[in-house]
C-alpha positions in Angstrom: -1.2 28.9 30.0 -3.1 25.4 30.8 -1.1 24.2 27.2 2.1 25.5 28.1 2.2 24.0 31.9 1.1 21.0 30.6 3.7 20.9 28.2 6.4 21.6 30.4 4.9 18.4 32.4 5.5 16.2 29.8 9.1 16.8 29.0 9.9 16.9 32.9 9.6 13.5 33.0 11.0 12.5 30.0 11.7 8.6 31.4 7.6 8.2 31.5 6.9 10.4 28.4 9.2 8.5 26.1 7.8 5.0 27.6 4.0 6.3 26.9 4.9 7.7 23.6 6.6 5.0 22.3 3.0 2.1 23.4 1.1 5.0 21.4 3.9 4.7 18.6 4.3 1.4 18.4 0.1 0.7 18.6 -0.3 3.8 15.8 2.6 1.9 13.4 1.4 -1.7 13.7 -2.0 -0.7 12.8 -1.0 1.1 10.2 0.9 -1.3 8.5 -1.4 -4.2 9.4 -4.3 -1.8 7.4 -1.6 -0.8 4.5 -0.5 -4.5 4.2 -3.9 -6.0 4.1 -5.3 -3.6 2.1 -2.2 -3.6 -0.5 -2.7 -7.7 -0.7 -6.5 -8.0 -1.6 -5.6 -5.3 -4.1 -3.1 -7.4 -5.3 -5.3 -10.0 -5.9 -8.6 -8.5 -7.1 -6.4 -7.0 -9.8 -5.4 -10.3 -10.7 -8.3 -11.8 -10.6 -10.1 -9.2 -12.6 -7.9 -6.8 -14.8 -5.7 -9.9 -15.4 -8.4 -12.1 -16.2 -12.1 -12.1 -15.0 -12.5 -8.0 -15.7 -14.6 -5.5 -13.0 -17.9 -6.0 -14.8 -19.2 -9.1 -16.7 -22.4 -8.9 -19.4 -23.8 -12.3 -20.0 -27.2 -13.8 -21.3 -29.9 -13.8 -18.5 -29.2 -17.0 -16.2 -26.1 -17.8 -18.2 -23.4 -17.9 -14.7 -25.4 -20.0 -13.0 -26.8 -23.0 -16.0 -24.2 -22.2 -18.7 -25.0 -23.1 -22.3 -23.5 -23.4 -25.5 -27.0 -21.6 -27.3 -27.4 -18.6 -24.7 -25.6 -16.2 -26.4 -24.9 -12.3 -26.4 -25.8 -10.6 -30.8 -24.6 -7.6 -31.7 -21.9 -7.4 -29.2 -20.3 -4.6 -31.1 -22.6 -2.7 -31.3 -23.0 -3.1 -27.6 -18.8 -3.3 -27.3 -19.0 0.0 -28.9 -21.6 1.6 -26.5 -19.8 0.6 -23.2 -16.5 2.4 -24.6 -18.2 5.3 -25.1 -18.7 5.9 -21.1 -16.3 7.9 -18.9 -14.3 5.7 -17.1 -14.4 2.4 -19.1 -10.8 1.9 -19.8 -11.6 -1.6 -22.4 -13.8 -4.5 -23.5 -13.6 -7.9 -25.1 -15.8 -10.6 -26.3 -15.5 -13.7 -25.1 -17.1 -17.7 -26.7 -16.5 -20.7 -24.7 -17.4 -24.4 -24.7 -15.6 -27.7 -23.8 -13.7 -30.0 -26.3 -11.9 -33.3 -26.2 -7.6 -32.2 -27.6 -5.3 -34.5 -28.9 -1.4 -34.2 -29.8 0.0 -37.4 -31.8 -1.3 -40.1 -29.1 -2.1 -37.8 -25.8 -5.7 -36.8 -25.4 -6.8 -34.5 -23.0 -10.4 -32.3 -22.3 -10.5 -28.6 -22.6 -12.1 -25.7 -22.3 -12.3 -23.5 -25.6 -12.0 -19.9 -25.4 -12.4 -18.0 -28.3 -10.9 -14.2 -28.0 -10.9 -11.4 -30.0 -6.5 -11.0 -29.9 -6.7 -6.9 -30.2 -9.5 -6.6 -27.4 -8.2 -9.2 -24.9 -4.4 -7.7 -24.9 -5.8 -4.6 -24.1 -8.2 -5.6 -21.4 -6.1 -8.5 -20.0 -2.7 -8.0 -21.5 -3.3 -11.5 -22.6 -0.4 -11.5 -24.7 2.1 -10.8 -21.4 0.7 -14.5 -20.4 2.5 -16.2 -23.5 5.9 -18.0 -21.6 6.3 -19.4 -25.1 5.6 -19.1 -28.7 4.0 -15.9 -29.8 0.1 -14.7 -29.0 -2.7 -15.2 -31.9 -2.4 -13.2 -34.9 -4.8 -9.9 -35.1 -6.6 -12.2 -38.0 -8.0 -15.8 -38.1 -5.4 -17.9 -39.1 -6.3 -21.3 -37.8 -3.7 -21.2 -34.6 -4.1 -21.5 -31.0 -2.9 -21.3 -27.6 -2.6 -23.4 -24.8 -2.2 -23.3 -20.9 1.0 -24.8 -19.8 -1.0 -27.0 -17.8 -2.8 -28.7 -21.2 0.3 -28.2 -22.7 2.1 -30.4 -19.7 -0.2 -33.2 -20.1 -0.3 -33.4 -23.8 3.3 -32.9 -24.1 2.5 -30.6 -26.9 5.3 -27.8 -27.6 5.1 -24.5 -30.2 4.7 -25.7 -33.5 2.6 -29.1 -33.2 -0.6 -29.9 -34.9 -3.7 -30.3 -32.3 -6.8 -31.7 -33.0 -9.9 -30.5 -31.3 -13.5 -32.3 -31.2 -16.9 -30.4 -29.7 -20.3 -30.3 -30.3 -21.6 -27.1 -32.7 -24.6 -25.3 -32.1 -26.2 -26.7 -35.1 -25.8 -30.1 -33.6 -23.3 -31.0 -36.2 -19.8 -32.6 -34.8 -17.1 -29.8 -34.4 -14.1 -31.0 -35.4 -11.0 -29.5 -37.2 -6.9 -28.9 -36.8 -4.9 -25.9 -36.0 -1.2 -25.2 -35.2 -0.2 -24.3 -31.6 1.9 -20.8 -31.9 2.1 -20.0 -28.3 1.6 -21.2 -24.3 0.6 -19.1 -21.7 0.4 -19.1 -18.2 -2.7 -17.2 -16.3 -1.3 -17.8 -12.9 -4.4 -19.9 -12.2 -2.9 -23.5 -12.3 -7.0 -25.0 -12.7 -7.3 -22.7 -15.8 -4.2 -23.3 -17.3 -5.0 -27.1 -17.3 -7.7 -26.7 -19.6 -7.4 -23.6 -21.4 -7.4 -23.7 -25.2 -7.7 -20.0 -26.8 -8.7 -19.3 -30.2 -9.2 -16.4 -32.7 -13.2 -15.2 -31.8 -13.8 -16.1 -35.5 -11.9 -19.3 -35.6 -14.4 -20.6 -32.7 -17.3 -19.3 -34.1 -16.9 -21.0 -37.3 -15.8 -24.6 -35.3 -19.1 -24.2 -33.1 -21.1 -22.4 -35.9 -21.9 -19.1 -34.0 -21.3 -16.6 -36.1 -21.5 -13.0 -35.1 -23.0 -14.6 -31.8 -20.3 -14.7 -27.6 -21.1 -15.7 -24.7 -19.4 -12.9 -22.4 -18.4 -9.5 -22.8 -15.6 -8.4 -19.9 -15.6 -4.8 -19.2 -12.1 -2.9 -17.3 -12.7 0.3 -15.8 -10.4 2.8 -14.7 -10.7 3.0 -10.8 -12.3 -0.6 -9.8 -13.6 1.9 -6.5 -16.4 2.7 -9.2 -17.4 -0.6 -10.0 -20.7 -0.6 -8.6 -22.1 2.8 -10.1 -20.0 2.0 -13.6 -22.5 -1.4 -13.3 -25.2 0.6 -13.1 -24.5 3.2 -16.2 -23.9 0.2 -18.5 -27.5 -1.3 -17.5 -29.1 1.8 -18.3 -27.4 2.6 -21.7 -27.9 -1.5 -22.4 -31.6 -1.5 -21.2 -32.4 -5.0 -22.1 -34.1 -6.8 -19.7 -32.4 -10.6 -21.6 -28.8 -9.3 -20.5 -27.2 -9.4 -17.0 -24.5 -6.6 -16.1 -22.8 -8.0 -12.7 -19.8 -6.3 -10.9 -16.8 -9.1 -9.9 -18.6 -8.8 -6.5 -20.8 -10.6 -7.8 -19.9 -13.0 -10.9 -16.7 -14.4 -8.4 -19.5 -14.0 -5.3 -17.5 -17.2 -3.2 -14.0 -15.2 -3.7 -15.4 -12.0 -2.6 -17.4 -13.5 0.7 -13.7 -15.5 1.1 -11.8 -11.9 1.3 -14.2 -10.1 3.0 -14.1 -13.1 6.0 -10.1 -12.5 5.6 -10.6 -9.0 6.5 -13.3 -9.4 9.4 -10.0 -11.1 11.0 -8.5 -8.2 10.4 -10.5 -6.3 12.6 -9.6 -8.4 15.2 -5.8 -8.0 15.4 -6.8 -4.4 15.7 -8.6 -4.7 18.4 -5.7 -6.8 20.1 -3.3 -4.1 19.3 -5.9 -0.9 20.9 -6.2 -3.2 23.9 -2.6 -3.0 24.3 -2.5 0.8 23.6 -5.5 1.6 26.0 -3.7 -0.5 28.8 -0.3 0.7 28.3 -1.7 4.3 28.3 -3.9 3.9 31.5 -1.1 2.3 33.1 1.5 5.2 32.2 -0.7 7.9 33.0 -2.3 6.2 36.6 1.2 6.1 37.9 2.0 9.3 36.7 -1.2 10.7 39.0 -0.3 8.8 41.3 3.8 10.3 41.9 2.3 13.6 41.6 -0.3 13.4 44.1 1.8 15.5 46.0 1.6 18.1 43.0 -1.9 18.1 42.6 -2.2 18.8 46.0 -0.5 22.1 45.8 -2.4 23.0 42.8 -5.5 22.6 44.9 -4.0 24.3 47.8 -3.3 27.0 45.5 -6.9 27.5 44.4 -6.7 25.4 41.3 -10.6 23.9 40.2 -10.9 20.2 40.0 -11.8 20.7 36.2 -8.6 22.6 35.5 -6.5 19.6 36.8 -8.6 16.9 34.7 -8.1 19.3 31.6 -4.4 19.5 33.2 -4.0 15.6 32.8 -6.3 15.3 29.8 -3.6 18.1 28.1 -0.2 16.3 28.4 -1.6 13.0 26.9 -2.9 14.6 23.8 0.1 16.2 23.6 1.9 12.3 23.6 -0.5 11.7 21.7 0.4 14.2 18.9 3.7 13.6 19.3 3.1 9.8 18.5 0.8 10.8 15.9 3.3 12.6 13.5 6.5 9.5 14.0 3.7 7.1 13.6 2.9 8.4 10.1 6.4 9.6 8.9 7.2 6.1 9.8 4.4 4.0 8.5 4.0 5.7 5.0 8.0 5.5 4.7 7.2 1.3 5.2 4.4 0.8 3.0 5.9 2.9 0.3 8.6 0.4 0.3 6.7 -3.0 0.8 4.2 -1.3 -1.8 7.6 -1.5 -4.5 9.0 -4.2 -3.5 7.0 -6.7 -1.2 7.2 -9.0 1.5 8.8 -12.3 0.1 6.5 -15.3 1.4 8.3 -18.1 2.9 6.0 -20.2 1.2 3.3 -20.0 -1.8 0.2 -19.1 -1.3 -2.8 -20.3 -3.3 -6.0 -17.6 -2.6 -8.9 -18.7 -5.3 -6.6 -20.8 -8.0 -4.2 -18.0 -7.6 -0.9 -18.4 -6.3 1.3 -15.8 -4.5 5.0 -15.3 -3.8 5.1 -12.1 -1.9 2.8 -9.7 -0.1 2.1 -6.1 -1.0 1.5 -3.1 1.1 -0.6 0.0 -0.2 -0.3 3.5 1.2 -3.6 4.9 1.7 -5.5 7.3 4.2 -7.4 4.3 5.5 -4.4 3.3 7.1 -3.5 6.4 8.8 -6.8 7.8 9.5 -8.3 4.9 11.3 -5.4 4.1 13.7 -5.0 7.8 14.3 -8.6 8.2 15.4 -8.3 4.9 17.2 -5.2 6.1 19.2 -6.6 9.6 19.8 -10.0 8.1 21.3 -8.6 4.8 23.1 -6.0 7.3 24.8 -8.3 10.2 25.9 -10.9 7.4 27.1 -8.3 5.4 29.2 -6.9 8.8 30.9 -10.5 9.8 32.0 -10.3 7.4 35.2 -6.9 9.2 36.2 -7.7 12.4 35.2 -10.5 12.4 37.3 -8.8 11.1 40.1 -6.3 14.0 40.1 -8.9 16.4 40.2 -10.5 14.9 42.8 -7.2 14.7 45.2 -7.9 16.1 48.7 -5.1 18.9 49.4 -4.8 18.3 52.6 -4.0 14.6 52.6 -2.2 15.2 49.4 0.1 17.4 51.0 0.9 15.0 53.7 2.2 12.8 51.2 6.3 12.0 50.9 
């Protein structure tokens, strides 16, 4: 009976019912698709930053991330390529050699970074072959070619097809020289990588340095990048050799990760902002609604009504706003982040996070997004009509009936 009076309160005034639904509404949806549109962006970007090119998990020589050298290397990294496969959830691997060079087309000279890749592995990890914007990726076998970034590319004003000569230091201490034919130019999205990079066949590169059999890096993809942290752990155990490091990304790109998660404390902010304005909206609503129906109350108490039946009276008809908000919140908010999840929210200008840049904005549709608004509404709403609630119980009959 307590539901159903209650009920009938709050489509009697349907004026103040719409005008409190609609601050629980609009505070429900914005947070939503502040959540969904945050959440969907740093996705965005960690999947560019790792399944497009620095992978979840990295397996390097002890000490090798922070004082990188040409001689700490990874052996038998097939062996070990082999054993991380084999573990649920690893989607792929690939080896990785670098070291730095001087590059020269015709008269243009220009430093570089050498990256030697295994062609099979890395398209299947890093789809490296969708980053070729001209030419053609390396062949499955050595074949003495190579490809550039279009940055490199820009400055040596090298195209597809022209001889480039590279010089390095080998591991033997010999000079590392030799000349290959540029069959392809790709584009990473990171403009400071693609100014340097020079990729070439695994085997090519450990023949120029004289490495044989030996990488520097393994980079590890896993299914669901939620499990990066316990898939880190199950490649330790099965590796169990205390002269290899297993990081997560978390770790390996540590200045990107403390960058995001700064980005989302800000986050947290704007949702506050936005629960300040549902909790003063709602305890502005519902006050003035105690206050016209003072006369109201006043009969109930006359009538025999308990204080505590009209606070659960008052506490009632806001949940039930607060349902009703509840269900056009989500049928609204999932219906926008499905979209901006497809298509996006064109920038008006680029944005460069980490080397990256960015063109649009992506939203995500997740039950972080609807859950934590939901429970946020529910509990800023039933704590701001406390005050009121009480105060209508606590309504004297007799004065309250005196009352125009």
């Amino acid at each position: 009976m307590l539901f159903k009076f209650a009920f009938r309160n709050v489509f009697r005034q349907k004026r103040r019912t719409l005008l409190t639904v609609l601050t629980m509404f609009g505070g429900f949806t914005l947070a939503a698709l502040s959540i969904g549109i945050a959440d969907g962006s740093y996705a965005y970007i960690i999947n560019m930053f790792t399944r497009n090119q620095l992978g979840h998990i990295q397996v390097h020589k002890n000490d090798y991330l922070d004082r990188p050298s040409l001689y700490k290397t990874i052996d038998s990294y097939e062996t070990i390529g082999r054993g991380i496969i084999g573990l649920e959830g690893i989607e792929a691997w690939a080896p990785r050699l670098y070291s730095a060079g001087l590059v020269s087309v015709g008269e243009k000279s220009a430093t570089a970074q050498i990256i030697g890749i295994d062609p099979a592995l890395e398209n299947k990890a890093t789809r490296f072959d969708r980053k070729i914007v001209e030419g053609s990726g390396l062949s499955p076998e050595p074949a003495h070619e190579v490809v550039v970034g279009n940055g490199l590319a820009e400055v040596l004003r090298a195209k597809t097809g022209d001889e480039i000569v590279i010089v390095s230091q080998a591991a033997d201490g010999s000079i590392a020289n030799d000349l290959y034919d540029i069959v392809g130019i790709a584009a990473s999205g990171d403009d400071m990588t693609d100014r340097s990079a020079f990729y070439m066949h695994l085997a090519d590169a450990q023949e120029l340095l004289v490495l044989y059999g030996r990488v520097h890096e393994l980079i590890v993809i896993i299914d669901d990048v939620d499990y990066v942290f316990e898939k880190t752990a199950a490649i330790k155990e099965i590796l169990a050799d205390p002269t290899l490091t297993v990081e997560p990304w978390q770790e390996f790109a540590r200045s990107f990760y403390q960058a995001m998660q700064a980005d989302l404390r800000g986050n947290w902010i704007m949702l506050l902002i936005v629960n300040l304005i549902v909790a003063v909206g709602v305890l502005n609503t519902v006050l003035m609604t105690v206050l016209e129906r003072t006369r109201e109350y006043g009969v109930l108490r006359a009538m025999g009504t308990r204080p505590f039946m009209i606070f659960r009276l008052v506490i009632t008809e806001v949940l039930i706003m607060v349902v009703i908000s509840l269900i056009i919140g989500i049928l609204l908010s999932v219906a926008v982040n499905s979209v901006l999840a497809s298509s996006g929210i064109p920038m008006p200008f680029k944005f460069d996070y980490g080397g990256m840049t960015f063109t649009r904005w992506y939203s995500e549709v997740n039950a972080r997004s609807l859950y934590i608004p939901g429970i946020t509404v529910i509990v800023v709403a039933l704590f701001v009509s406390v005050f009121p609630a009480s105060r209508a119980a606590r309504i004297a009959p007799a004065s309250a009936m005196r009352m125009n």
